[in-house]
C-alpha positions in Angstrom: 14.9 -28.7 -10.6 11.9 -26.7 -11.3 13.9 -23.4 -11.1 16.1 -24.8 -13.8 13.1 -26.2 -15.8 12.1 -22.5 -16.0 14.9 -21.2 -17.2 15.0 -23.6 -20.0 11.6 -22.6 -20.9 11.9 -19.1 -20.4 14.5 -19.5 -23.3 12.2 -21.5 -25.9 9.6 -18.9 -25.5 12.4 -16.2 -25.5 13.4 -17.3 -28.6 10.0 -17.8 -30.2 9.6 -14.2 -29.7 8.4 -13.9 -26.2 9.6 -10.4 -23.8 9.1 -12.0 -20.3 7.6 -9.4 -18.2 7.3 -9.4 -14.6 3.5 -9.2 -13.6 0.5 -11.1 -14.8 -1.2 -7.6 -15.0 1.4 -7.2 -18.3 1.2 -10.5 -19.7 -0.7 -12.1 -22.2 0.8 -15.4 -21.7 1.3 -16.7 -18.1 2.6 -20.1 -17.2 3.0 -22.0 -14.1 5.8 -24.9 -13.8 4.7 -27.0 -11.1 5.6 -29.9 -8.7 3.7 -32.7 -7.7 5.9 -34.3 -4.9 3.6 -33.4 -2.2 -0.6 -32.7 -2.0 0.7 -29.1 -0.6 2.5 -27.7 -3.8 -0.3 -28.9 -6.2 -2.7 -27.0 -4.0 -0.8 -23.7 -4.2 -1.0 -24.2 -7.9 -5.0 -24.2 -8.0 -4.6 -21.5 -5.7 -3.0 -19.4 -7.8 -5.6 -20.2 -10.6 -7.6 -18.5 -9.0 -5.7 -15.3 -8.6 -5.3 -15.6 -12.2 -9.1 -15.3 -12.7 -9.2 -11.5 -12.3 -6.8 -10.9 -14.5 -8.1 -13.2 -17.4 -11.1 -11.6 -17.7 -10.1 -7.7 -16.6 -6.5 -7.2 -18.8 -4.9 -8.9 -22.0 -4.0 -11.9 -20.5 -5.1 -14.5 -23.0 -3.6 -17.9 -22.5 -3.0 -19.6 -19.0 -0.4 -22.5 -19.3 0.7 -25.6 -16.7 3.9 -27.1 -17.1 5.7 -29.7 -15.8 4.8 -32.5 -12.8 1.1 -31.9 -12.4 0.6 -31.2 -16.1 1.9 -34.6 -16.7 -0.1 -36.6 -13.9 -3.3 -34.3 -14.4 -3.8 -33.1 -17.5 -7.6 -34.1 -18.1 -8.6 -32.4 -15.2 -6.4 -29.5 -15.5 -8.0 -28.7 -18.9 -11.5 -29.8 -18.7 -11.8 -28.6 -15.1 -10.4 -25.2 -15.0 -12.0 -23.2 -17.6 -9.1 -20.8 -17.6 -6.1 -23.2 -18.5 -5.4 -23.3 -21.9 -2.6 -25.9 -22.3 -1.2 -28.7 -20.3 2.3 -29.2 -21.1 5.0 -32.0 -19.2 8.7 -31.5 -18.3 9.9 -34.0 -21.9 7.8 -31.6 -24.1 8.7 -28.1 -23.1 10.1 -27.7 -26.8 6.5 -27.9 -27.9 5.2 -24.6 -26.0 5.6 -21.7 -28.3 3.5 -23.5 -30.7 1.2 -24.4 -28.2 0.8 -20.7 -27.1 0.1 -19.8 -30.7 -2.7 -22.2 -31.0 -3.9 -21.2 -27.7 -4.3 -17.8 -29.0 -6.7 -19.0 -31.5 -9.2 -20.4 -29.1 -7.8 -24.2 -29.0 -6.1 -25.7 -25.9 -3.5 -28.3 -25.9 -2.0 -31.5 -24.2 1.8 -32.6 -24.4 2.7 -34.8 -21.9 4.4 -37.6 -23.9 7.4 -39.0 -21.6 10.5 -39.4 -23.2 13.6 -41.5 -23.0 16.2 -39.0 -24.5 15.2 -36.2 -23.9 17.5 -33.7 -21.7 17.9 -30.1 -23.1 21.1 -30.0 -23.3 21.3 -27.7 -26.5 19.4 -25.5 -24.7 21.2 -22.5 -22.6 18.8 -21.9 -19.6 17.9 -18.2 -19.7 19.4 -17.3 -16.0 18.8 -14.3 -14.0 21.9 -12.0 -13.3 23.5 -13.4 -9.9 26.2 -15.6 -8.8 24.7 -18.7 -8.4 23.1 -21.0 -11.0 21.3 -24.2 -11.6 22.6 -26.7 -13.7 20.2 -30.0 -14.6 22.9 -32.6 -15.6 20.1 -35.6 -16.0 16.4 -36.0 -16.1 13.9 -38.4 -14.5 14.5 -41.4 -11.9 14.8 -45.3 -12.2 14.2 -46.0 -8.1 10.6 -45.8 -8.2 10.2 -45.3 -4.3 6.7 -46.1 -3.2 5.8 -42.8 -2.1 7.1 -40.7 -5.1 5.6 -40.0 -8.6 8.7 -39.0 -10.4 8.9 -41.5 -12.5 5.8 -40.8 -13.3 6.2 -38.0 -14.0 9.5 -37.2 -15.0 10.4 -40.7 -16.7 13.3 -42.7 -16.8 16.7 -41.8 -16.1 18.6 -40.5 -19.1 21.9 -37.8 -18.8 23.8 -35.1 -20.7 27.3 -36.0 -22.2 30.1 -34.7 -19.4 31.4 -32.9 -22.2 28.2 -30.4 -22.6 28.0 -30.1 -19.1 31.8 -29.0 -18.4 31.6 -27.0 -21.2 28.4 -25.2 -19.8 30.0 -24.8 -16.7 32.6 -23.4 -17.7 31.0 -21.0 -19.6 29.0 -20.1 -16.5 32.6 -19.2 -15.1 33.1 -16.9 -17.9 29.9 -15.4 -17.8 30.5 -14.3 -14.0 28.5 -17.1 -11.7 31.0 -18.1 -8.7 28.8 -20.8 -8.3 26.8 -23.7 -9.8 24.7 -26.9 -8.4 24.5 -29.8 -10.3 21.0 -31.1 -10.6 19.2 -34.4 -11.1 16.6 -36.4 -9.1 19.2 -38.9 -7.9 22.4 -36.7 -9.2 24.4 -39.5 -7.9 23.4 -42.2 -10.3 24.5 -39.9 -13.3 26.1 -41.8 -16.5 27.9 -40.2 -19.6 25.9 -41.9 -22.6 29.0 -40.9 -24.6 32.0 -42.7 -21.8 30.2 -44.0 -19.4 31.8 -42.0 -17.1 29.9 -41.4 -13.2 29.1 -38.9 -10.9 32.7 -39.0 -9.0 34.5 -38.3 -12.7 31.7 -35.8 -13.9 32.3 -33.9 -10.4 36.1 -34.1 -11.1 36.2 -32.8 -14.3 33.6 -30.1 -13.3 36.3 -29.1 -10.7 39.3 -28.8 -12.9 38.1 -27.2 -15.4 37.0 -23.8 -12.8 39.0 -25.1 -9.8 37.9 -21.1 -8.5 34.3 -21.6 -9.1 32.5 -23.4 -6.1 30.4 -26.6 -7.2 27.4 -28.0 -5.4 25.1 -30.8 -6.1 21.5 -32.5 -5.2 20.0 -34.8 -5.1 22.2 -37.5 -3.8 20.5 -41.4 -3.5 22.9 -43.4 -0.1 22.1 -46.4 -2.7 25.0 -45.1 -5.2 27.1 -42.8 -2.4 30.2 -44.7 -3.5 33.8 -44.6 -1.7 35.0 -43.2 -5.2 32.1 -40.4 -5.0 32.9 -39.1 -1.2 37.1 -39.6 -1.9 36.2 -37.2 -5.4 34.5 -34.5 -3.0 37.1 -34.6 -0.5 40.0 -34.2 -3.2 39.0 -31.3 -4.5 38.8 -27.9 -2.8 36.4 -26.3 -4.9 33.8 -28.9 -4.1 31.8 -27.6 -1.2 31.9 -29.5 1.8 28.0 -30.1 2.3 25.9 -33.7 1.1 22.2 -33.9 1.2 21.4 -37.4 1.6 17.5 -38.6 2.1 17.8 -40.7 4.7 13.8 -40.6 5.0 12.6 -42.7 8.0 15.0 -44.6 10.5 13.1 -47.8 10.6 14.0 -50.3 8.5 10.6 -52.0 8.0 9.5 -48.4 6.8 12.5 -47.9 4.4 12.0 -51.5 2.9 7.8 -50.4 2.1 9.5 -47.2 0.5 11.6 -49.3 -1.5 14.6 -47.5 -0.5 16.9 -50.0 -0.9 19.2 -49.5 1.9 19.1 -49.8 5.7 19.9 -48.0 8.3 22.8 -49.6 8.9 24.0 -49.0 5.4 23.0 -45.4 6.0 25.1 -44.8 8.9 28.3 -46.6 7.5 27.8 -44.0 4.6 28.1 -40.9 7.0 30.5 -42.6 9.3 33.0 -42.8 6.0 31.6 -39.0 4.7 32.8 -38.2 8.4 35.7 -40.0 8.1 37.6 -38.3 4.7 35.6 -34.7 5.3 35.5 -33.8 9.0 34.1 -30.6 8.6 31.7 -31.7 6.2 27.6 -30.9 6.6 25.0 -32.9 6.2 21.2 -32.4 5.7 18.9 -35.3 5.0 14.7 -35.5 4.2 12.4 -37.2 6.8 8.9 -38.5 5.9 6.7 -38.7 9.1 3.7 -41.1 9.4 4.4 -43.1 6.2 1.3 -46.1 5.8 1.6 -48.6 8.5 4.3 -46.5 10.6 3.7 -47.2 14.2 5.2 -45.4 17.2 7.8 -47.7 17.5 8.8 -47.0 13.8 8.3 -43.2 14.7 10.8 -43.7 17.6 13.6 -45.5 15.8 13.6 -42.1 13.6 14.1 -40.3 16.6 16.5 -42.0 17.4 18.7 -42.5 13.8 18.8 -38.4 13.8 20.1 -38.3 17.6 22.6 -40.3 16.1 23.2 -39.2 12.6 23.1 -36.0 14.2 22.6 -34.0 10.8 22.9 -30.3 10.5 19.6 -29.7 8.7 16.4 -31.7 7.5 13.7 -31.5 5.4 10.5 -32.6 7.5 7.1 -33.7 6.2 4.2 -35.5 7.3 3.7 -38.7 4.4 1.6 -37.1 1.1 -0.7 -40.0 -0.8 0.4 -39.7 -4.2 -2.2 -41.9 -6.5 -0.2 -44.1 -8.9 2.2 -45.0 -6.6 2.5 -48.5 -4.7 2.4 -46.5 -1.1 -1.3 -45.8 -2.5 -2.2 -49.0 -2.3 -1.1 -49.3 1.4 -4.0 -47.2 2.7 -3.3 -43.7 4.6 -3.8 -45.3 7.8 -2.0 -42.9 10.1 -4.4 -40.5 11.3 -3.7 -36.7 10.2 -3.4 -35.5 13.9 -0.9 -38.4 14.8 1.2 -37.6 11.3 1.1 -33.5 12.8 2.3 -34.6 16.1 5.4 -37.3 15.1 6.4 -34.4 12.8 6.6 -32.2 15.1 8.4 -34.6 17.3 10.9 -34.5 14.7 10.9 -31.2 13.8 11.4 -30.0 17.2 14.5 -32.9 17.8 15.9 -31.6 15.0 16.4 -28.0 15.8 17.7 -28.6 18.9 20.4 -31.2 17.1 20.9 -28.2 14.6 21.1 -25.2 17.3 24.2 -27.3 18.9 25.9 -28.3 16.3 25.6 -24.3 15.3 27.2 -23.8 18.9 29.8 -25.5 17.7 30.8 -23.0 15.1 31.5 -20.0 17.4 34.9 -19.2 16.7 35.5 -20.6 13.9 36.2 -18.7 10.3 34.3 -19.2 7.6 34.8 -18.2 3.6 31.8 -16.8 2.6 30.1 -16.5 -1.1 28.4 -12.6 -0.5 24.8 -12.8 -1.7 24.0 -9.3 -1.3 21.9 -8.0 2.2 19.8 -9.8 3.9 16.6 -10.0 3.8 15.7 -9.6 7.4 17.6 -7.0 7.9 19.0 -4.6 5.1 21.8 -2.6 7.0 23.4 -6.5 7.3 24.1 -9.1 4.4 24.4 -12.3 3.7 26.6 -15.2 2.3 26.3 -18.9 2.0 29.5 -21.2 3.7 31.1 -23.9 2.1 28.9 -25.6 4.4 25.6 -24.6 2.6 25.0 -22.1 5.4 23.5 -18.4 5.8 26.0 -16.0 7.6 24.9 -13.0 8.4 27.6 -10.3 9.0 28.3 -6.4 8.9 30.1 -5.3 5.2 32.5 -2.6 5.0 32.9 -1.1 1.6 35.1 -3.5 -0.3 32.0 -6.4 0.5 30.8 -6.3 -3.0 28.4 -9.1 -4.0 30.1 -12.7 -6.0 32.9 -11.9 -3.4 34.5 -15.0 -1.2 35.1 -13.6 2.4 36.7 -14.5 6.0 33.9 -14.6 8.5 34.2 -15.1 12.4 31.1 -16.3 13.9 30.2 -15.3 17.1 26.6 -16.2 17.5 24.2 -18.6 15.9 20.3 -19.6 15.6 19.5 -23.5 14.5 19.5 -22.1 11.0 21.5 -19.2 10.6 25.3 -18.1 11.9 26.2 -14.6 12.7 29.9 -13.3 12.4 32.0 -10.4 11.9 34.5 -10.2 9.3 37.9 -10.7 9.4 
């Protein structure tokens, strides 16, 4: 989302007259777009701040910028206490920064963080970086207001594009040369056409049909609105890849009812039981939050035990982040740090050993592969993505030429990565 929310802004400022340059050393304008999901990524942001200093007062830069999350949820303190930031701006007011910036040059900072309800960009082309791959943000905002999270804070309410702009954009994508395109939104799943109505399942379709060569991805997915009529759409269509991230995010039901998740396990597992069912081959990856307020072992163990299950092919692992705003707030962080550190890695160290056998499993097997270009480990070999959303590292020849789909046999494997040869 963020990568996308850049790209949107990089074309507003582009279009006020802005060269983007690639070092602060060259800039006279930097911004940072930011997340406030977890304590860990605001940090890096007044880290960075302070990297910035040098260069404030040693070259041209003149105006310092914070966008998005922690513009919204901080913005007092981001402009009163950092001396060097001189405009606070939140992800429903990104139209506003050029003029910002030109104010900003004159010595006075500025605060847009109004939310809004309509709000969505969508006559806005994201300026994207040459690849193969891109972003595409087909809603804004959430309406589940989990306990733990501050995006509708802030981010807002839900609100989507028309599944006309989007097809067309996609499509467009396709003719431009990306083989590739994820569909973004905080819960991507809950999607609604102001214009039809139509969901998610006949947004996905029509995505599909229209470049039934291009390969379509999509996150975030909510198991609250993972429908029959969603998983049959993804298992209809060839060109939709066969990988669904779905939060399951503890696997205690006490737990998930203080998150206000509004599911249970039990609802979970008969949602990847029916995934399993109509896609076989199908991945999964999921997001676990470890010592949530109140957790006890015994909830700590039924996670354990829902991902020996579940048996998921990846997972996103934290330890529980106090967000202030948020209801979990008001719980208390009563889980001591060291006992959050060691459940994580409890999990952490489950799940790579769930992930490293189910890797196992794909020895043999061929995969097509999207070529991203060489790896970054190791130059002499390069890399691709499966349908499965996972690295493959292989040996090119000279017809591998990067945006190309080809055969891989994997041989070997890690709990992240496969390794093949081509065929």
């Amino acid at each position: 989302m963020n990568v996308s929310d850049s790209e949107v802004v990089s074309r507003i400022i582009q279009d006020a007259g802005y060269e983007i340059v690639s070092s602060p050393k060259n800039a006279n304008v930097v911004l940072l777009n930011t997340c406030s999901v977890r304590e860990n990524a605001e940090r890096k942001i007044f880290e960075r701040l302070s990297s910035l200093k040098k260069f404030k007062k040693s070259s041209q830069l003149n105006v310092i910028g914070i966008l998005g999350c922690m513009a919204e949820r901080m913005r007092s303190k981001l402009i009163d206490e950092n001396d060097i930031v001189d405009l606070a701006v939140g992800p429903d007011e990104y139209r506003k920064v050029p003029e910002l910036i030109r104010k900003a040059f004159t010595g006075e900072k500025g605060i847009a963080v109004k939310l809004s309800r309509v709000e969505t960009y969508d006559d806005i082309e994201p300026l994207r970086k040459e690849g193969i791959s891109a972003w595409l943000a087909v809603m804004r905002g959430c309406d589940k207001f989990c306990s733990f999270c501050v995006v509708p804070f802030t981010r807002g309410r839900e609100r989507s594009r028309t599944l006309k702009s989007i097809v067309d954009e996609v499509v467009k994508l396709w003719d431009d040369g990306f083989k590739e395109v994820t569909l973004l939104g905080q819960n991507v799943n809950s999607y609604r056409c102001p214009e039809t109505s139509s969901d998610f399942a006949d947004l996905l379709s029509s995505c599909a049909n229209a470049v039934p060569n291009m390969r379509i991805r999509f996150v975030t997915s909510h198991p609250q609105d993972m429908s029959n009529k969603l998983i049959e759409t993804i298992a209809s269509h060839k060109n939709i890849c066969k990988y669904i991230h779905l939060p399951l995010q503890s696997g205690s039901n006490r737990i998930l009812a203080l998150m206000n998740r509004n599911y249970t396990v039990e609802h979970f597992t008969e949602r990847i039981s029916y995934i399993r069912s109509l896609i076989p081959d199908c991945a999964l990856s999921t997001d676990i939050i470890a010592g949530f307020p109140t957790e006890t072992l015994e909830d700590h163990k039924k996670t354990l035990q829902a991902l020996e299950e579940i048996r998921f092919d990846g997972a996103y692992m934290f330890k529980y982040s106090p967000r202030e705003n948020t209801k979990a707030y008001k719980l208390g962080d009563d889980v001591p740090e060291q006992e959050k550190i060691y459940r994580l890695n409890e999990i952490i160290e489950l799940q790579n050993r769930i992930s490293k056998t189910i890797n196992l499993t794909e020895h043999g097997k061929v995969h097509e592969v999207l070529v991203e270009g060489p790896s970054k480990k190791n130059k002499q070999k390069w890399q691709g993505r499966s349908d499965t959303n996972k690295v493959v590292i292989f040996q090119p020849n000279e017809e591998v030429k990067v945006g190309k789909i080809v055969r891989i046999k994997i041989l070997s494997s890690t709990s992240a990565t496969l390794f093949g040869e081509l065929v």
